[in-house]
N, CA, C and O atoms as a CHARMM CRD file, in Angstrom:
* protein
*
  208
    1    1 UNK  N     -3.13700  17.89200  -4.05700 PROA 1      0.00000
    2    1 UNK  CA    -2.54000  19.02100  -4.75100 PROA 1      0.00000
    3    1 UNK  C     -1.69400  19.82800  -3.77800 PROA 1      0.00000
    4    1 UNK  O     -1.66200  19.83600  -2.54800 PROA 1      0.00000
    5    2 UNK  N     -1.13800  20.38400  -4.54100 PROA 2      0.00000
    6    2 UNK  CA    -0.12500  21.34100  -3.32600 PROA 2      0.00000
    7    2 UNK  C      0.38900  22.75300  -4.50200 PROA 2      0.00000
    8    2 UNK  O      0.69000  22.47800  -5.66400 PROA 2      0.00000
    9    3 UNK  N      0.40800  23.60400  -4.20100 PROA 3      0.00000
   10    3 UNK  CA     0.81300  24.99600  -4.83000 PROA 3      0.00000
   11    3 UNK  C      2.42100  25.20800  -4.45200 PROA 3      0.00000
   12    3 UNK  O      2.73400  25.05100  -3.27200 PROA 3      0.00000
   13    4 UNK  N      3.10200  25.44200  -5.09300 PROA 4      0.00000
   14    4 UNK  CA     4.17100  25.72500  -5.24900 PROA 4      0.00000
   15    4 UNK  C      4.98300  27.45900  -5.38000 PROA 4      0.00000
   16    4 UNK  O      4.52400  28.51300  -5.82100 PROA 4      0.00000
   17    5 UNK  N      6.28900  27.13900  -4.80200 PROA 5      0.00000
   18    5 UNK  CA     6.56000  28.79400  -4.76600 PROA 5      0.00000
   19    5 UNK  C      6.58800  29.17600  -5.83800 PROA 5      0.00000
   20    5 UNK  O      6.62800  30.40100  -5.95100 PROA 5      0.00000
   21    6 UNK  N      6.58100  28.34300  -7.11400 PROA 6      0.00000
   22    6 UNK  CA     7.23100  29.59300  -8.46500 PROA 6      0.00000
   23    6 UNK  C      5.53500  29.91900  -9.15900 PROA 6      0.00000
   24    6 UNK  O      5.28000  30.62800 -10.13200 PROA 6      0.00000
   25    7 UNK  N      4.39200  29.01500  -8.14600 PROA 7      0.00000
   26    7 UNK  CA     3.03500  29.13400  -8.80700 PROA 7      0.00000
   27    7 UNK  C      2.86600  28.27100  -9.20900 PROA 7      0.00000
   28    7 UNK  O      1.64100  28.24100  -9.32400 PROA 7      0.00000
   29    8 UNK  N      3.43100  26.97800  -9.74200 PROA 8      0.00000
   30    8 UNK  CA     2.64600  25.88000 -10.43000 PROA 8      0.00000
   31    8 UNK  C      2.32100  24.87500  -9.34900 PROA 8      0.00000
   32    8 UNK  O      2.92100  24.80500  -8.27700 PROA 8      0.00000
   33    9 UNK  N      1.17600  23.99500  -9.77800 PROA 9      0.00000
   34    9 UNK  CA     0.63800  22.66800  -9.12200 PROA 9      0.00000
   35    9 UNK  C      1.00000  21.28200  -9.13400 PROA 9      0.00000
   36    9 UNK  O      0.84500  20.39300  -9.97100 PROA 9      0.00000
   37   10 UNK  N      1.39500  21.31000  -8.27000 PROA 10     0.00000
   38   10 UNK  CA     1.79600  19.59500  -7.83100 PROA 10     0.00000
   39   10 UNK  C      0.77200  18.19900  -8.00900 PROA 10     0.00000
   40   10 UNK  O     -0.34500  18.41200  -7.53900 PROA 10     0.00000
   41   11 UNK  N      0.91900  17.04500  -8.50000 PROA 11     0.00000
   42   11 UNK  CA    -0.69600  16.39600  -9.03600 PROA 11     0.00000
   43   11 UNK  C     -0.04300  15.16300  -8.23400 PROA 11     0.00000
   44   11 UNK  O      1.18100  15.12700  -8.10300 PROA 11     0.00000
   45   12 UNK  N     -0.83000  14.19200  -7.71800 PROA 12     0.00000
   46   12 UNK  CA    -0.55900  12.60700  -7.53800 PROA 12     0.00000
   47   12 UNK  C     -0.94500  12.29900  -8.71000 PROA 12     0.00000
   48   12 UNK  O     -1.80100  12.89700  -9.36100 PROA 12     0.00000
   49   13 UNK  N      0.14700  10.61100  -9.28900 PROA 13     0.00000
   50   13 UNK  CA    -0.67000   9.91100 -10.79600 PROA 13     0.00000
   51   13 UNK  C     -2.01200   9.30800 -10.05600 PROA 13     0.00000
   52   13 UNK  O     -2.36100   9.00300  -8.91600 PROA 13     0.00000
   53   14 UNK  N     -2.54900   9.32100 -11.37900 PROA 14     0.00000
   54   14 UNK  CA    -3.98900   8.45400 -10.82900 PROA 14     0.00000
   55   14 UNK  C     -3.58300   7.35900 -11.36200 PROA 14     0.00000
   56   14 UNK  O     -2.45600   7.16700 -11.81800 PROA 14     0.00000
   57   15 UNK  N     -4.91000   6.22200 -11.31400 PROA 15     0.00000
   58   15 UNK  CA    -4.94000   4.81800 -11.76900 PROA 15     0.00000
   59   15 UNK  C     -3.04400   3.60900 -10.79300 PROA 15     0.00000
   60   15 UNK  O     -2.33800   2.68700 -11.20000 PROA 15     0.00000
   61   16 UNK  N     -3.09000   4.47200  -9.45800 PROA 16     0.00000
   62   16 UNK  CA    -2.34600   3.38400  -8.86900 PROA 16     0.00000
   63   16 UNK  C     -2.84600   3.25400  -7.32700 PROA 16     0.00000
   64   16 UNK  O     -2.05100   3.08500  -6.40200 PROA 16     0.00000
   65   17 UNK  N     -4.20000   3.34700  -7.16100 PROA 17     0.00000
   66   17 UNK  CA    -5.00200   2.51800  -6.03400 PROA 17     0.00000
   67   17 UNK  C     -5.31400   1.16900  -5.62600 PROA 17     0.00000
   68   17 UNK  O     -5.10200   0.59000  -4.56100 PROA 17     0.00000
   69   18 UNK  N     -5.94300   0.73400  -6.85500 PROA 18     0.00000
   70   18 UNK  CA    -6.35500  -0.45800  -6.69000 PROA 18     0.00000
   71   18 UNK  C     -6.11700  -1.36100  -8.12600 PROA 18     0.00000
   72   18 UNK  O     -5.59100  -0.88100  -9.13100 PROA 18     0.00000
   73   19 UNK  N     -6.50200  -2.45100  -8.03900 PROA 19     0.00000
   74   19 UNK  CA    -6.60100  -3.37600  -9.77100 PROA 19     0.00000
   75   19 UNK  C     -4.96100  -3.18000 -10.20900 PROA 19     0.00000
   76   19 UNK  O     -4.53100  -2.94700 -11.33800 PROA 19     0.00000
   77   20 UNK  N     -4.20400  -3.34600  -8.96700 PROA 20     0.00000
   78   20 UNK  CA    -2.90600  -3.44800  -9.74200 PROA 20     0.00000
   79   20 UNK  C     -2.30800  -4.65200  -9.81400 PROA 20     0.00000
   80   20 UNK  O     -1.08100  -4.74300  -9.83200 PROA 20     0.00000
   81   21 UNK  N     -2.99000  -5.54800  -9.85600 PROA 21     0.00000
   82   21 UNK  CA    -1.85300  -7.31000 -10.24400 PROA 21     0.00000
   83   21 UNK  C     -1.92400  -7.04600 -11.85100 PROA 21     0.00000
   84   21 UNK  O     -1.19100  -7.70700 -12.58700 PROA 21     0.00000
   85   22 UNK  N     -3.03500  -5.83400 -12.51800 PROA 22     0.00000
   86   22 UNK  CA    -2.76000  -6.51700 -14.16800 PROA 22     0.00000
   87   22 UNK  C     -1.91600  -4.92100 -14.84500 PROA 22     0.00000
   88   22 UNK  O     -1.66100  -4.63000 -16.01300 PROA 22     0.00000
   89   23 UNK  N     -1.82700  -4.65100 -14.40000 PROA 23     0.00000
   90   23 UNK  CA    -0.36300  -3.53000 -14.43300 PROA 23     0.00000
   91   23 UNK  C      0.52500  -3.80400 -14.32200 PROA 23     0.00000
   92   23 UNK  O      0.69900  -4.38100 -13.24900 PROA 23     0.00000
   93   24 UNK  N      1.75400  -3.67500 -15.19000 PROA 24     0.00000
   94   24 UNK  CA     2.82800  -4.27500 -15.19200 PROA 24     0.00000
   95   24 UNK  C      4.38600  -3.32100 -13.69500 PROA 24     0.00000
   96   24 UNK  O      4.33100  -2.40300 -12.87600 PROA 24     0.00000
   97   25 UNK  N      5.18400  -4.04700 -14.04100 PROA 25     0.00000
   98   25 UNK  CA     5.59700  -3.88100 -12.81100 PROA 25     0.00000
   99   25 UNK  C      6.49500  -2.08000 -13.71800 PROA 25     0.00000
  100   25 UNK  O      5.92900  -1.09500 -13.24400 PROA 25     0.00000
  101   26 UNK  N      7.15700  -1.84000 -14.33600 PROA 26     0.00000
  102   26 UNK  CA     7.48200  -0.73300 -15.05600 PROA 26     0.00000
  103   26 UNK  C      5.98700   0.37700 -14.43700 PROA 26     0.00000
  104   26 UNK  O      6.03200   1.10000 -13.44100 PROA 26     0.00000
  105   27 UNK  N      4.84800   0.21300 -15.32300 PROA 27     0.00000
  106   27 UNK  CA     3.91200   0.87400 -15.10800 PROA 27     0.00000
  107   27 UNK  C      3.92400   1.52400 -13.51600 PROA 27     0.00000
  108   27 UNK  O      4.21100   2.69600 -13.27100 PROA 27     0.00000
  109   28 UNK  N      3.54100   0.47200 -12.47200 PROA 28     0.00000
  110   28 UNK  CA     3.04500   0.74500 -11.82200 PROA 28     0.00000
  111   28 UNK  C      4.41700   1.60800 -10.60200 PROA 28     0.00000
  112   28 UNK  O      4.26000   2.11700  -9.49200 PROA 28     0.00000
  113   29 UNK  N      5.50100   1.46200 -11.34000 PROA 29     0.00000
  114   29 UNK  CA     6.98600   2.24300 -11.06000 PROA 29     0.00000
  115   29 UNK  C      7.00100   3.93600 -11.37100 PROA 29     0.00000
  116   29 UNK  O      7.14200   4.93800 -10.67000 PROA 29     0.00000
  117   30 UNK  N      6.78400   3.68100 -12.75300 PROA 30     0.00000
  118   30 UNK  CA     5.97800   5.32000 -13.44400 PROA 30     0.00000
  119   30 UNK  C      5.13400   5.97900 -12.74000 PROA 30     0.00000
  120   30 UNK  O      5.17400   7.20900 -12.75200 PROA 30     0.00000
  121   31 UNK  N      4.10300   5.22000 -11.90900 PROA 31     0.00000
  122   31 UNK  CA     3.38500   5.93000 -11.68400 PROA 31     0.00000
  123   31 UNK  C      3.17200   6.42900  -9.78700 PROA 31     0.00000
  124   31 UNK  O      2.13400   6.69000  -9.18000 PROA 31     0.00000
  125   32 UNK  N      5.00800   6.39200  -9.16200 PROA 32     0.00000
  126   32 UNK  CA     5.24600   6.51800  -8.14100 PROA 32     0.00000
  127   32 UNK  C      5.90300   8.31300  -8.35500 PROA 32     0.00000
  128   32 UNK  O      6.50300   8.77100  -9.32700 PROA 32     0.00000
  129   33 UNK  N      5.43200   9.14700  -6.80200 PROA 33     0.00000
  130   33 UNK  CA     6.00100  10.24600  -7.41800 PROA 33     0.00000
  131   33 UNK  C      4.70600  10.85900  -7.27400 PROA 33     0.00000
  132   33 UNK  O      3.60100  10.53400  -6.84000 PROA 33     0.00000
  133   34 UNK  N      5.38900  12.12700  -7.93400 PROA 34     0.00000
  134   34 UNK  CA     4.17200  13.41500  -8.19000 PROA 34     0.00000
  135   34 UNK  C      4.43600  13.84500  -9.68800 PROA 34     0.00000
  136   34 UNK  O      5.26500  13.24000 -10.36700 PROA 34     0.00000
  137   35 UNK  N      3.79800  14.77400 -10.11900 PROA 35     0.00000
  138   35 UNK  CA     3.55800  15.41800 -11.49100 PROA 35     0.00000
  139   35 UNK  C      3.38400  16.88100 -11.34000 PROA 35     0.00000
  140   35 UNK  O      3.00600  17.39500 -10.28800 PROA 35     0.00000
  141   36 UNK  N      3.58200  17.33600 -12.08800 PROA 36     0.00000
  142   36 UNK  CA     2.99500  18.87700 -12.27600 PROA 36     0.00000
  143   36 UNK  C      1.28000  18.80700 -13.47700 PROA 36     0.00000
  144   36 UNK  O      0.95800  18.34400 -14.57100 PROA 36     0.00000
  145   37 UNK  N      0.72000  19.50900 -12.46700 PROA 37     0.00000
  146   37 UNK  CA    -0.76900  19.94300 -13.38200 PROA 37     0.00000
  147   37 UNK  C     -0.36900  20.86400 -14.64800 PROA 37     0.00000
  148   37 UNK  O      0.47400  21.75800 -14.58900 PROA 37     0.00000
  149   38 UNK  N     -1.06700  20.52600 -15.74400 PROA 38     0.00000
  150   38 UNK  CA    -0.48300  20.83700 -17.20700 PROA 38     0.00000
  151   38 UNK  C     -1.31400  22.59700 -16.84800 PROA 38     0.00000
  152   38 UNK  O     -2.12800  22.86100 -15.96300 PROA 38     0.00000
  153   39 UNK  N     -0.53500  23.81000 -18.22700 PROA 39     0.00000
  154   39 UNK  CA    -1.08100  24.67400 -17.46400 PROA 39     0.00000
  155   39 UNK  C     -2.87300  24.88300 -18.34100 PROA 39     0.00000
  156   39 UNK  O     -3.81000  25.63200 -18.06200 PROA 39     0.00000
  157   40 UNK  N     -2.74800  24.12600 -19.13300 PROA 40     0.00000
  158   40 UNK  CA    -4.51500  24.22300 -19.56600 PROA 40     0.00000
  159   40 UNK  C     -5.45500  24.24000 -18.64600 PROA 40     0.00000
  160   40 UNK  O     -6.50700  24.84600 -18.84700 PROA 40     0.00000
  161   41 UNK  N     -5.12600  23.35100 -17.11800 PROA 41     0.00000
  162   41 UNK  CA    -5.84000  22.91200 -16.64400 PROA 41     0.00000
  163   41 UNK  C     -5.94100  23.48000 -14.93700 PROA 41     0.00000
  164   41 UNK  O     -6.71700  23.27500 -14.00400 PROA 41     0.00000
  165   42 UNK  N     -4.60600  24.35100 -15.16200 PROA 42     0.00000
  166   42 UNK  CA    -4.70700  25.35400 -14.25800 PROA 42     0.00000
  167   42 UNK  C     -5.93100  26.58500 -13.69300 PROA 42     0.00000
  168   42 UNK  O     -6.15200  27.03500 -12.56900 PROA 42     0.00000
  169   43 UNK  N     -6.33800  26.76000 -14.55700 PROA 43     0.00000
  170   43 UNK  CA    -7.90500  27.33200 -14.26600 PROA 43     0.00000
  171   43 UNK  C     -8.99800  26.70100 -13.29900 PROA 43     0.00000
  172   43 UNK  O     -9.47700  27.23100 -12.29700 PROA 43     0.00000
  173   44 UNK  N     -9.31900  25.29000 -13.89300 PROA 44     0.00000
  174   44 UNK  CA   -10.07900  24.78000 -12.92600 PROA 44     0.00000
  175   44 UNK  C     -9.48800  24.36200 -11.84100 PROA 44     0.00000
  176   44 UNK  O    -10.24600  24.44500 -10.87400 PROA 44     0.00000
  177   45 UNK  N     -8.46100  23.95000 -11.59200 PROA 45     0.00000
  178   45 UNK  CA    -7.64100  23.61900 -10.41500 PROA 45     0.00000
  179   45 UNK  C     -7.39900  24.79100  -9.16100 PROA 45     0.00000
  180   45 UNK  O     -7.53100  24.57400  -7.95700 PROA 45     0.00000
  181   46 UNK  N     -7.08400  25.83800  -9.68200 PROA 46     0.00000
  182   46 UNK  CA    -7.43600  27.04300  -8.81000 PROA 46     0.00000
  183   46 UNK  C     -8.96300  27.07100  -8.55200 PROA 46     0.00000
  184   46 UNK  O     -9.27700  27.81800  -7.62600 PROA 46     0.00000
  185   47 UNK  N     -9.67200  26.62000  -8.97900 PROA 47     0.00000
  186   47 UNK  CA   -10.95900  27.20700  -8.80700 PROA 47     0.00000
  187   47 UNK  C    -11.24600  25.86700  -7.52300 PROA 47     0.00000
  188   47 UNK  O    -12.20800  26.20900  -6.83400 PROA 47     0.00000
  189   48 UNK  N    -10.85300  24.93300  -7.21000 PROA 48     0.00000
  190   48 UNK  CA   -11.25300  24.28800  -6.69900 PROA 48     0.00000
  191   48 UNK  C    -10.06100  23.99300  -5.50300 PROA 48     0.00000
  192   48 UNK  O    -10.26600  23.08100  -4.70200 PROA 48     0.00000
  193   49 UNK  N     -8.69600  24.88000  -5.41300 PROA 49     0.00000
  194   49 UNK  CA    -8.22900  25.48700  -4.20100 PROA 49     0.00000
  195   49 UNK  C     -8.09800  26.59900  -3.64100 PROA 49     0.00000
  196   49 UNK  O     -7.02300  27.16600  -3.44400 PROA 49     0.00000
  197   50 UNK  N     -9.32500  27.04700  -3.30300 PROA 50     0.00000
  198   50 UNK  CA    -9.58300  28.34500  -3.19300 PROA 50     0.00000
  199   50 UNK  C     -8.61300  29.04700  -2.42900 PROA 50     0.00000
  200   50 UNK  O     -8.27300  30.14000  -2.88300 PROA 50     0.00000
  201   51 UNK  N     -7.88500  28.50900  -0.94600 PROA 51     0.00000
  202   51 UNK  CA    -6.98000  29.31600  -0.64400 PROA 51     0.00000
  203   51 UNK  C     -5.65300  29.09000  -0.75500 PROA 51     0.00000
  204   51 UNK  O     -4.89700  29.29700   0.19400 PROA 51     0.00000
  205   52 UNK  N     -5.16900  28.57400  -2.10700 PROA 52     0.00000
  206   52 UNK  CA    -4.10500  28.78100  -2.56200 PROA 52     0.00000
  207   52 UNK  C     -3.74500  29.81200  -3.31100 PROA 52     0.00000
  208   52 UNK  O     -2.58800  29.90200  -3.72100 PROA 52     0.00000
């Protein structure tokens, strides 16, 4: 995670560690990159970077 200047959260995708020969090659393209944390879920996410 990483906090950002305007306040929102930065996410890695999940599900691109391991078990990727049966993921297609698109998929596992999508899921290069970062995301933003949705803001529902902003609550617990602060709660678990405390000094951000």
């Amino acid at each position: 995670f990483k906090v950002l200047g305007n306040g929102g959260v930065k996410r890695g995708h999940a599900f691109k560690s391991h078990i990727l020969t049966k993921k297609t090659t698109k998929t596992k393209r999508q899921l290069r990159g970062t995301a933003m944390v949705n803001e529902r879920d902003m609550a617990s996410v602060a709660k678990m970077l405390p000094y951000a």
